[in-house]
Structures are given as structure tokens and as C-alpha cells.
N, C-alpha and C positions, 0 to 999 in steps of 0.2 A: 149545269156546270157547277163542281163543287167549288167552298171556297178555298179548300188548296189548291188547285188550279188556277182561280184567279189570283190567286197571290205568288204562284209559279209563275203565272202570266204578265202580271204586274212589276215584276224585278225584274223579268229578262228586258221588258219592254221598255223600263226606266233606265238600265245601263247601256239601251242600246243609244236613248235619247241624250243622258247627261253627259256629258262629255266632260273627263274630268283631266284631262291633259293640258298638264303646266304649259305647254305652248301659248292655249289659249287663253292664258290667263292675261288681264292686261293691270297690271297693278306696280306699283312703286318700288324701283331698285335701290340698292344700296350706291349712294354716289351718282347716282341719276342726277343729271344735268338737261337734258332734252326734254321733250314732249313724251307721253304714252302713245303707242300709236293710237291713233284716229279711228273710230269706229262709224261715228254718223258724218254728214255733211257738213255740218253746225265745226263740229272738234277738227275738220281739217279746214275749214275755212280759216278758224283761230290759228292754228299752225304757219299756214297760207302766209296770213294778216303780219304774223310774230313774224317770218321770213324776210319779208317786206320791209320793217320797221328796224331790223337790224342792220338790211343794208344801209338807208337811212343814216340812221346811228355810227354804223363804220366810218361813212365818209364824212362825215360833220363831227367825229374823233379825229382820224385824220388831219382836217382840215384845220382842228382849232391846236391841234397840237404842235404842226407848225407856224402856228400863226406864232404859238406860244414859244418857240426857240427862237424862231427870229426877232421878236420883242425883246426875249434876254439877250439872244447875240449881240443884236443892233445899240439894245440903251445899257448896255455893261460897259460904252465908250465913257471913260472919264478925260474929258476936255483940260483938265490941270494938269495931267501928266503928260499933253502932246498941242502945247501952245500953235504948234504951227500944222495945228488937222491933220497929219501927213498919215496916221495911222487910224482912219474913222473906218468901222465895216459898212461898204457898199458905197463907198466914196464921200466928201464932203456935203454933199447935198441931202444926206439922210441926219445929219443933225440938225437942216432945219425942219421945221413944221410947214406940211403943204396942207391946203385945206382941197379936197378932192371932190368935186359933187359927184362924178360921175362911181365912185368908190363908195359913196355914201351911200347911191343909189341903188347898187347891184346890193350892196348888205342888208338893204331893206326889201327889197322885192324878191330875192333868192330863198330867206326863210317862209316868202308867202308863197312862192309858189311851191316849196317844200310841203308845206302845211296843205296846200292843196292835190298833192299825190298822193296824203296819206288820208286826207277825208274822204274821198270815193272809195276804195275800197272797205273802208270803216263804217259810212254810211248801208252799205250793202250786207255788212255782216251783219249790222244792227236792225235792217230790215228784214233779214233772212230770220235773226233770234225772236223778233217779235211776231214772224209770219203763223199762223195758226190755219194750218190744213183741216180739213176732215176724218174724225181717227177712225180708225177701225177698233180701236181700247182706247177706255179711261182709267187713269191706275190713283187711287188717292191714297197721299203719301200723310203720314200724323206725327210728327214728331213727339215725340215724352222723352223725359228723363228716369234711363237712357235707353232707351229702345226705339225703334221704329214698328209702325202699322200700316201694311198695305191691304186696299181692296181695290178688285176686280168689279168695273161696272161698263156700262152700254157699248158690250162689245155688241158689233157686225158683221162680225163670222158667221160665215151661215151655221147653223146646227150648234151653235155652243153655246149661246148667251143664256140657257138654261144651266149649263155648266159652268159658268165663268161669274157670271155677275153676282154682285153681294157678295164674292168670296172672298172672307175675312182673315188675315192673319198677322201675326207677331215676328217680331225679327232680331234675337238677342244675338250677341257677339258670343261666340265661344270664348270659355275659358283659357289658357294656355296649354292645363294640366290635362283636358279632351281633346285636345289636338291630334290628328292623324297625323303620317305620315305625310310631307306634301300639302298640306293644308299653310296657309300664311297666317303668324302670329298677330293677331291683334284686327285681323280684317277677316277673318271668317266670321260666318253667321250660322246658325240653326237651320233659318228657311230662308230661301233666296226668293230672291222677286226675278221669277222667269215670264220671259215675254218672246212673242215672237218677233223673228229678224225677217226685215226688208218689208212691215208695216209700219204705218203713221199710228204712233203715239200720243196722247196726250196725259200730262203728270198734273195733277194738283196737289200743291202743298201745305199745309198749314201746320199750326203748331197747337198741342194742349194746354201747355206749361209755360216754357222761354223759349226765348229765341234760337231757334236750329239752321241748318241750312244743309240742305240735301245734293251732294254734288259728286258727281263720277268724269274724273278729267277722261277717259277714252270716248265718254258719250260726249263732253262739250257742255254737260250740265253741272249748274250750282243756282239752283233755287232757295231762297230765305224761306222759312219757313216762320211765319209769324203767328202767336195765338191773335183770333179773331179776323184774321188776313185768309183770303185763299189766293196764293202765286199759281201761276199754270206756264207751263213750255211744252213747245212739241220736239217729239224726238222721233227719227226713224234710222234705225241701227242697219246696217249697212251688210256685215258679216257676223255669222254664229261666235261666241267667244262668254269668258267670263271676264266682268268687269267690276274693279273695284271703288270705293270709294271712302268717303268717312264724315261725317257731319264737321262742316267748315265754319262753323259760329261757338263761338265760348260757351257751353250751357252748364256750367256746373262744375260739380267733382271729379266727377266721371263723364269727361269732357271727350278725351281721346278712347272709348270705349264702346262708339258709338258708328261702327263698320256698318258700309254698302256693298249686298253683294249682287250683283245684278247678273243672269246666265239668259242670255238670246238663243234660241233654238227654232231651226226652219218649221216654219207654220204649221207643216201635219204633224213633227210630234211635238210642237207643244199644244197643239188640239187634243192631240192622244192624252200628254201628261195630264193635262188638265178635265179631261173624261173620266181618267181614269183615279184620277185625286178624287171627285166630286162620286165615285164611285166609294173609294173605302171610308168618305167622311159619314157616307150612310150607315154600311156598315158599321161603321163604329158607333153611331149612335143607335143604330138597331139591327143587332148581334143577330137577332132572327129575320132578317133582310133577306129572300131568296133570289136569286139571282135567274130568276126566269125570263127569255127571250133574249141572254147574254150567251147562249153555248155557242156563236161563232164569233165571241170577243178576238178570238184569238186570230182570226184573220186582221186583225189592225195592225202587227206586227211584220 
């Protein structure tokens, strides 16, 4: 198999795999109020949780807001202007003061058991963010300024951790002025950190420099990233898509310059991409590489 062939073989193979349709992009709109959609179970549990606590919130607005018109209706009575009470709201017996136990008591016991609708669910998110499964990938994350570094290590795919592991790379934000067509300003990357969708992940983060923090609202992740710290979460992505992100900690100058692109792709072709990455990084280190025992590459496709 020549090498124009495989590099015929190699771009049909990779536009079949990347998928670059703005649908699937999950990143930040203009005037966006909501959530991004939900990618893992982590980000729609948060969602979930945020649902919950807003109902919550409505009616304990609600509630204090009337509480707060009847106080002005009620004590805007001025007693010099109407000697003979004939005009008090809600009858004469609302300017005097009652001492209520049973009133006291509901307002003490109501906000507790508030307080306890909203701990179980909360507990269970927080059990769910700390739970650590078994990955089939470990992806370690480095933050610098202002770049990121990811590698591939102990994957459990069968047949690839010879392809996958110790594989090294950098991850700079495009310029404005490189920008294609469709590409989003200020959150594209060079090389994206592709993973496969509907495996358990595991992310380790740390930092070389100052303090970063590595976070993609569609995945439900925001990891610190601290020099001499290693942070770790699991993630397992749900659906194929591209997901955005951008390092969530002040580091510097070049603060806001420092884009997450994350692309999830079903398990065999991100086995393919990644075969066949680990393929032309030979090549390219040695030009004279023959490609013997590859002439039915092209059956992968």
C-alpha cells in the first residue's frame, strides 16, 4: 500500500468520523439564560437539581412577597388620623399585637423541612460527582499558561492501548484571523481532545504554573487544576457531539484565551482515528516507514 493511498484513505476516513455540524456543537449563545444541553449524567442531574431549587425559590418569593404587602397594607394604618379605629385594614384587632406560638412554630419548622427536600437530592449529586467507576481511558489534563496538554494513558480497549497510551499533545486556541467558516471565535482549538462516547472516563488535572480550572458545562465538569495537586472526576458522555468549554480560574493575561474543545465519537471510529493518528505520527517521524501488512487498511472504513 502506497503512501498516497493511505493518506487517500486516511481523509476519507476522518471526514467520515468527524463530524463537524454546527448542530452538534454544544457551546454558549448569545443571550443564553438556560443550561447547555446535558451530555453526561453528572450535567443533567445538575440541571435536574437547578429545576428543583427554583421551584423552591418561586414559592418562598411568592410567599415573602406577600407577606411583604400585607405588612405595608396592614402598618400604613396611622391611628392620629382615625381616633375612633373605624378605618384599621382587617378590622381593629390587627393593631393590636398577638403573640402566636402556633405561628412561631410553623415558621420554624417549615424552613426545616424545606431545607430537608433540598439535602437529598443534593446529597445524591454529590455522591454521584465523587463516585469513581472503573475507566476504560485515563486522559491527563496540564494546564500552562495559556495552553493546555492532554495524554492518553491505561486505556482497556482491546487492541489499542498500544495506540492510545503516552499519546501526547498540545492544545492552543485559534487565532481569530485562522478562523474558518463556522468555526466559533475565541473557543476553537488546533487539536481537540477526542474521546469515545458512552465509555467511563477518567480526567486527571493539574496544573504547571497557576491555577487553571478545566471545565465543559455540557459534560457537568469543572475541575481546578492546581500546580503540585492532581484533581480527578469521572465522566461518561452520553451522545456523539462537540463540546465546548474554557478554563474557569483567573490565570493571567491571557486569561480568556484558553478554549476546551472536547469531540465524543462512537467507539470504532474513534479506535479508527486514533490507529490511524498513531499511524502518520510514525510516518512523520520516519519518512522511510513502509507500510507492509496495511494493504487491507482500507477495509476499516
Amino acid at each position: 500500500m502506497s503512501i498516497e493511498s493511505f493518506y487517500e484513505f486516511f481523509f476519507r476516513s476522518l471526514s467520515s468520523c468527524v463530524n463537524n455540524n454546527p448542530a452538534l456543537m454544544d457551546a454558549a449563545e448569545p443571550w443564553q439564560l438556560s443550561f447547555q444541553d446535558p451530555a453526561t449524567p453528572i450535567a443533567e442531574g445538575i440541571m435536574l437539581f437547578h429545576h428543583d431549587l427554583m421551584f423552591f425559590i418561586t414559592m418562598i418569593m411568592v410567599f415573602v412577597m406577600w407577606m411583604l404587602f400585607r405588612c405595608i397594607n396592614l402598618y400604613s394604618y396611622n391611628p392620629s388620623t382615625d381616633p375612633g379605629h373605624t378605618n384599621v385594614p382587617g378590622g381593629k384587632s390587627a393593631i393590636v399585637p398577638i403573640h402566636n406560638t402556633l405561628l412561631e412554630v410553623v415558621w420554624t419548622v417549615t424552613p426545616a423541612i424545606i431545607l430537608v427536600f433540598i439535602a437529598v437530592p443534593s446529597f445524591a449529586l454529590l455522591y454521584a460527582l465523587e463516585e469513581l467507576i472503573e475507566p476504560s481511558l485515563t486522559i491527563k489534563i496540564m494546564g500552562h499558561q495559556w495552553y493546555w496538554v492532554y495524554e492518553y494513558s491505561n486505556c482497556t480497549l482491546p487492541n489499542l492501548s498500544e495506540h492510545v497510551d503516552d499519546r501526547k499533545f498540545e492544545s492552543y486556541m485559534i487565532p481569530t484571523d485562522d478562523l474558518y467558516q463556522g468555526q466559533l471565535r475565541l473557543l476553537e482549538v488546533d487539536n481537540r481532545l477526542f474521546v469515545p462516547s458512552k465509555t467511563h472516563l477518567r480526567i486527571l488535572v493539574s496544573a504547571a504554573d497557576v491555577l487553571h480550572c478545566w471545565a465543559v458545562p455540557s459534560l457537568g465538569v469543572k475541575v481546578d487544576a492546581c500546580p503540585g495537586r492532581i484533581n480527578q472526576a469521572s465522566i461518561f458522555i452520553k451522545r456523539d457531539g462537540v463540546f465546548y468549554g474554557q478554563c474557569s480560574e483567573i490565570c493571567g493575561v491571557n486569561h480568556g484565551f484558553m478554549p476546551i474543545v472536547v469531540q465524543s465519537l462512537p467507539v470504532e471510529d474513534w479506535m479508527k482515528k486514533m490507529y490511524i493518528t498513531n499511524i502518520l505520527n510514525i510516518i512523520e517521524e520516519n519518512p522511510d516507514f513502509q507500510l507492509e501488512g496495511f494493504e487491507d487498511i482500507s477495509k476499516l472504513n
